[in-house]
Each structure stands twice: as C-alpha cells, then as structure tokens.
C-alpha positions in Angstrom: -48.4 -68.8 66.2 -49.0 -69.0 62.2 -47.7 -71.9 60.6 -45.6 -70.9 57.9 -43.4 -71.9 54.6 -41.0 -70.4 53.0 -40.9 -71.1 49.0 -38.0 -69.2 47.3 -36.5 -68.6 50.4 -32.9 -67.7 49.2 -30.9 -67.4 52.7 -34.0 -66.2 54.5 -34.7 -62.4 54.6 -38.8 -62.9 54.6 -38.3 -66.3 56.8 -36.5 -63.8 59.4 -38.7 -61.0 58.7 -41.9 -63.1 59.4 -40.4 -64.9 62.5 -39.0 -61.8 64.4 -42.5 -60.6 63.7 -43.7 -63.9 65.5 -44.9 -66.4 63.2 -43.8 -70.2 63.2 -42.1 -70.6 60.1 -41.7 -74.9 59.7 -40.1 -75.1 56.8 -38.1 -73.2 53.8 -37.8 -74.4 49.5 -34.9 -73.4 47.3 -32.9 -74.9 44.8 -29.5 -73.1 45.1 -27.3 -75.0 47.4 -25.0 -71.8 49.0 -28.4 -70.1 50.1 -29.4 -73.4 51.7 -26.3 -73.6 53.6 -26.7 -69.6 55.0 -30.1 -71.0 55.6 -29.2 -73.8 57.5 -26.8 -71.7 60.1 -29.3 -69.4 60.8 -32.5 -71.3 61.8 -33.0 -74.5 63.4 -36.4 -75.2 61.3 -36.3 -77.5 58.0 -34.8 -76.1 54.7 -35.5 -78.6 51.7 -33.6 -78.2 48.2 -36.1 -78.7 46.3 -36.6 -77.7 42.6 -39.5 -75.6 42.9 -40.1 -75.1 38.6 -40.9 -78.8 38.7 -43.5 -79.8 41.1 -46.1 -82.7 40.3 -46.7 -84.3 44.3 -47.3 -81.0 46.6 -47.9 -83.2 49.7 -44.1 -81.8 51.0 -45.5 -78.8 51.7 -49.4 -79.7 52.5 -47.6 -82.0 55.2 -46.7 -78.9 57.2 -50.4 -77.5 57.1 -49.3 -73.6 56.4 -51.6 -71.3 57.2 -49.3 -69.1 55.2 -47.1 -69.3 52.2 -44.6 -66.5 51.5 -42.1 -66.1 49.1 -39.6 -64.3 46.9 -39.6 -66.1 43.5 -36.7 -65.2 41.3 -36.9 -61.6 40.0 -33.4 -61.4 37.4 -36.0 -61.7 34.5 -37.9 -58.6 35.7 -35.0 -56.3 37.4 -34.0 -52.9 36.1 -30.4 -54.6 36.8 -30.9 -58.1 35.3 -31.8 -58.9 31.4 -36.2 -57.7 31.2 -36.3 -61.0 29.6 -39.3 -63.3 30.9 -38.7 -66.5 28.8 -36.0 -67.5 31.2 -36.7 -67.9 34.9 -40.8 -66.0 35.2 -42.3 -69.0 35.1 -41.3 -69.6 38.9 -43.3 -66.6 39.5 -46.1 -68.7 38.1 -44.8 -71.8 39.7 -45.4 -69.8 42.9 -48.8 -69.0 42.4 -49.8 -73.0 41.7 -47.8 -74.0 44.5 -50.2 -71.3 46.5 -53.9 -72.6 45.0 -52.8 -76.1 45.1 -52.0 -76.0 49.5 -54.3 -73.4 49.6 -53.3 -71.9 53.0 -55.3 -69.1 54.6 -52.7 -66.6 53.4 -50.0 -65.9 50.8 -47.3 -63.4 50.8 -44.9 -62.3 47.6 -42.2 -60.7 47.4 -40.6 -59.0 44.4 -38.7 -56.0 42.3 -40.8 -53.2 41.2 -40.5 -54.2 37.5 -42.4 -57.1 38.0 -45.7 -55.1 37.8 -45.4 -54.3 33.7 -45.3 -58.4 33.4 -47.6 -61.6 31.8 -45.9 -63.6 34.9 -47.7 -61.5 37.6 -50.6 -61.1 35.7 -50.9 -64.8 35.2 -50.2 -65.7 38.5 -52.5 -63.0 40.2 -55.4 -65.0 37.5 -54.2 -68.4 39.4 -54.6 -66.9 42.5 -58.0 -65.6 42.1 -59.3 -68.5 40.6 -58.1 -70.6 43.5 -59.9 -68.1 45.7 -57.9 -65.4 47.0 -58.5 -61.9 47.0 -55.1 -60.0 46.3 -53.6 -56.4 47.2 -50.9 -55.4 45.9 -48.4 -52.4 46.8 -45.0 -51.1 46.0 -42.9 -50.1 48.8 -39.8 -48.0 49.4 -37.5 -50.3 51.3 -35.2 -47.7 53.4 -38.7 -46.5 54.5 -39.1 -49.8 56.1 -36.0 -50.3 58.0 -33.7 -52.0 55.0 -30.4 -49.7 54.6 -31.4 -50.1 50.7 -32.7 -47.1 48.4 -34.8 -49.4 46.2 -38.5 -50.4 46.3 -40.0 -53.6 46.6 -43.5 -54.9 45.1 -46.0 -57.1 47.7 -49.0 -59.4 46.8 -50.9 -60.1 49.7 -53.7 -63.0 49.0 -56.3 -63.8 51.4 -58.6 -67.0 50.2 -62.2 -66.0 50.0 -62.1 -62.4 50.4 -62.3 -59.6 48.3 -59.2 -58.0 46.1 -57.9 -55.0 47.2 -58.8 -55.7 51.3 -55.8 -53.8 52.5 -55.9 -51.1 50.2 -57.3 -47.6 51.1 
C-alpha cells in the first residue's frame, strides 16, 4: 500500500477517495477545527490542525515518509462562486507546492476549481514543483462524469519527481 498525507484535507473527500481506491493514507493537515472533527469520526488514522500558510520545520510530515502527497488547497480566491481575488488565501496554493518539494514524495496529487487555471498561484506553484523535480500533467475534469452527483468540473495536477511533464497526457 502507498503511504499517503493528506494536506488541506477539509473533512476528507480525496483522503476517502484515495483509501477506497487502496492506498494507506497515515495522516491528514487542516486548520479549520469543524472539518477536523468530521475528519476525526470518519477515519481512524491521524488528523493534525495544523496551520499549513506557516510552515518553517516540515519533519511532521517527512516523519510519515509519504510516497504521496495529495491535497485540495483552498480554492474561494479562484471560484466562479467566491471573490477572483488571489491576494487573500492563493498563497496556500503555493504553500502546497513547497510543502511538496520540501518531503519530496514520489508523488503529488492536487485538487482544485477550474478557475484556478487563469492564475500566478498555479503558475508559481507548478515553477516550484518542477524545480524540485517533478514532471506535472494537468487536466480538468467533469465531476458527475466521475461518479460525484455534482455538475461542476474539477482541475488535477498530477506530479511525478523525475519524469517528464505531461506523462499522463495523450
């Protein structure tokens, strides 16, 4: 099984997305205390609170060795719903992405709105992934094509370290 950490983890859609799919995640990261608590009655694995914008000693989450990182940073700053402002809260997508090249796990996985595409905070964080090493893809997916009862569409990074961008694209 894949050792894996949640970072942005919310109450835990991707954390039970990737362990019905059979990976091992160890451990989940947020910082909003009602999403921990969801979090906490439906897994029996570690949920920190933790304030992910603010990181200086990243042994927390080397001491669970991932072999992959996945996450779903906040998106209000980049929704059609929320404000299209990134000077609030897109530096956590960047946050992400140095969190990522600092543990340097195998793989990373992102999830996000659509919107977040047309942004400096993806752009910036794809530039601190692939200096760290990792080849990206990227795609934008329907959602209720996927099995979410949703009509909205959802962007995914996919990093490898030390392979090519673009690896699961056709």
């Amino acid at each position: 099984m894949i050792r894996t950490i949640d970072l942005f983890s919310g109450c835990g859609g991707l954390s039970l997305g990737f362990q019905n799919a059979g990976f091992d995640v160890v451990a989940a990261f947020d910082n909003w205390q009602p999403a921990i608590d969801i979090y906490k009655c439906n897994f029996d694995h570690d949920i920190h609170k933790l304030d992910l914008a603010n990181i200086d000693d990243y042994s927390i989450f080397k001491d669970y060795e991932p072999e992959i990182i996945i996450g779903g940073p906040p998106c209000q700053d980049f929704s059609s719903a929320g404000k299209r402002n990134e000077q609030e809260r897109a530096d956590l997508t960047i946050q992400f992405a140095k969190i990522v090249a600092e543990v340097n796990p195998k793989i990373v996985v992102m999830e996000n709105v659509e919107r977040i595409i047309t942004t400096q905070a993806l752009q910036q964080a794809q530039n601190i992934l692939k200096t760290a090493g990792y080849g990206c893809s990227t795609i934008v997916l329907n959602a209720s094509l996927c099995g979410v009862p949703q009509l909205r569409k959802r962007f995914f990074l996919i990093g490898f370290l030390n392979e090519k961008d673009n690896l699961l694209n056709p």
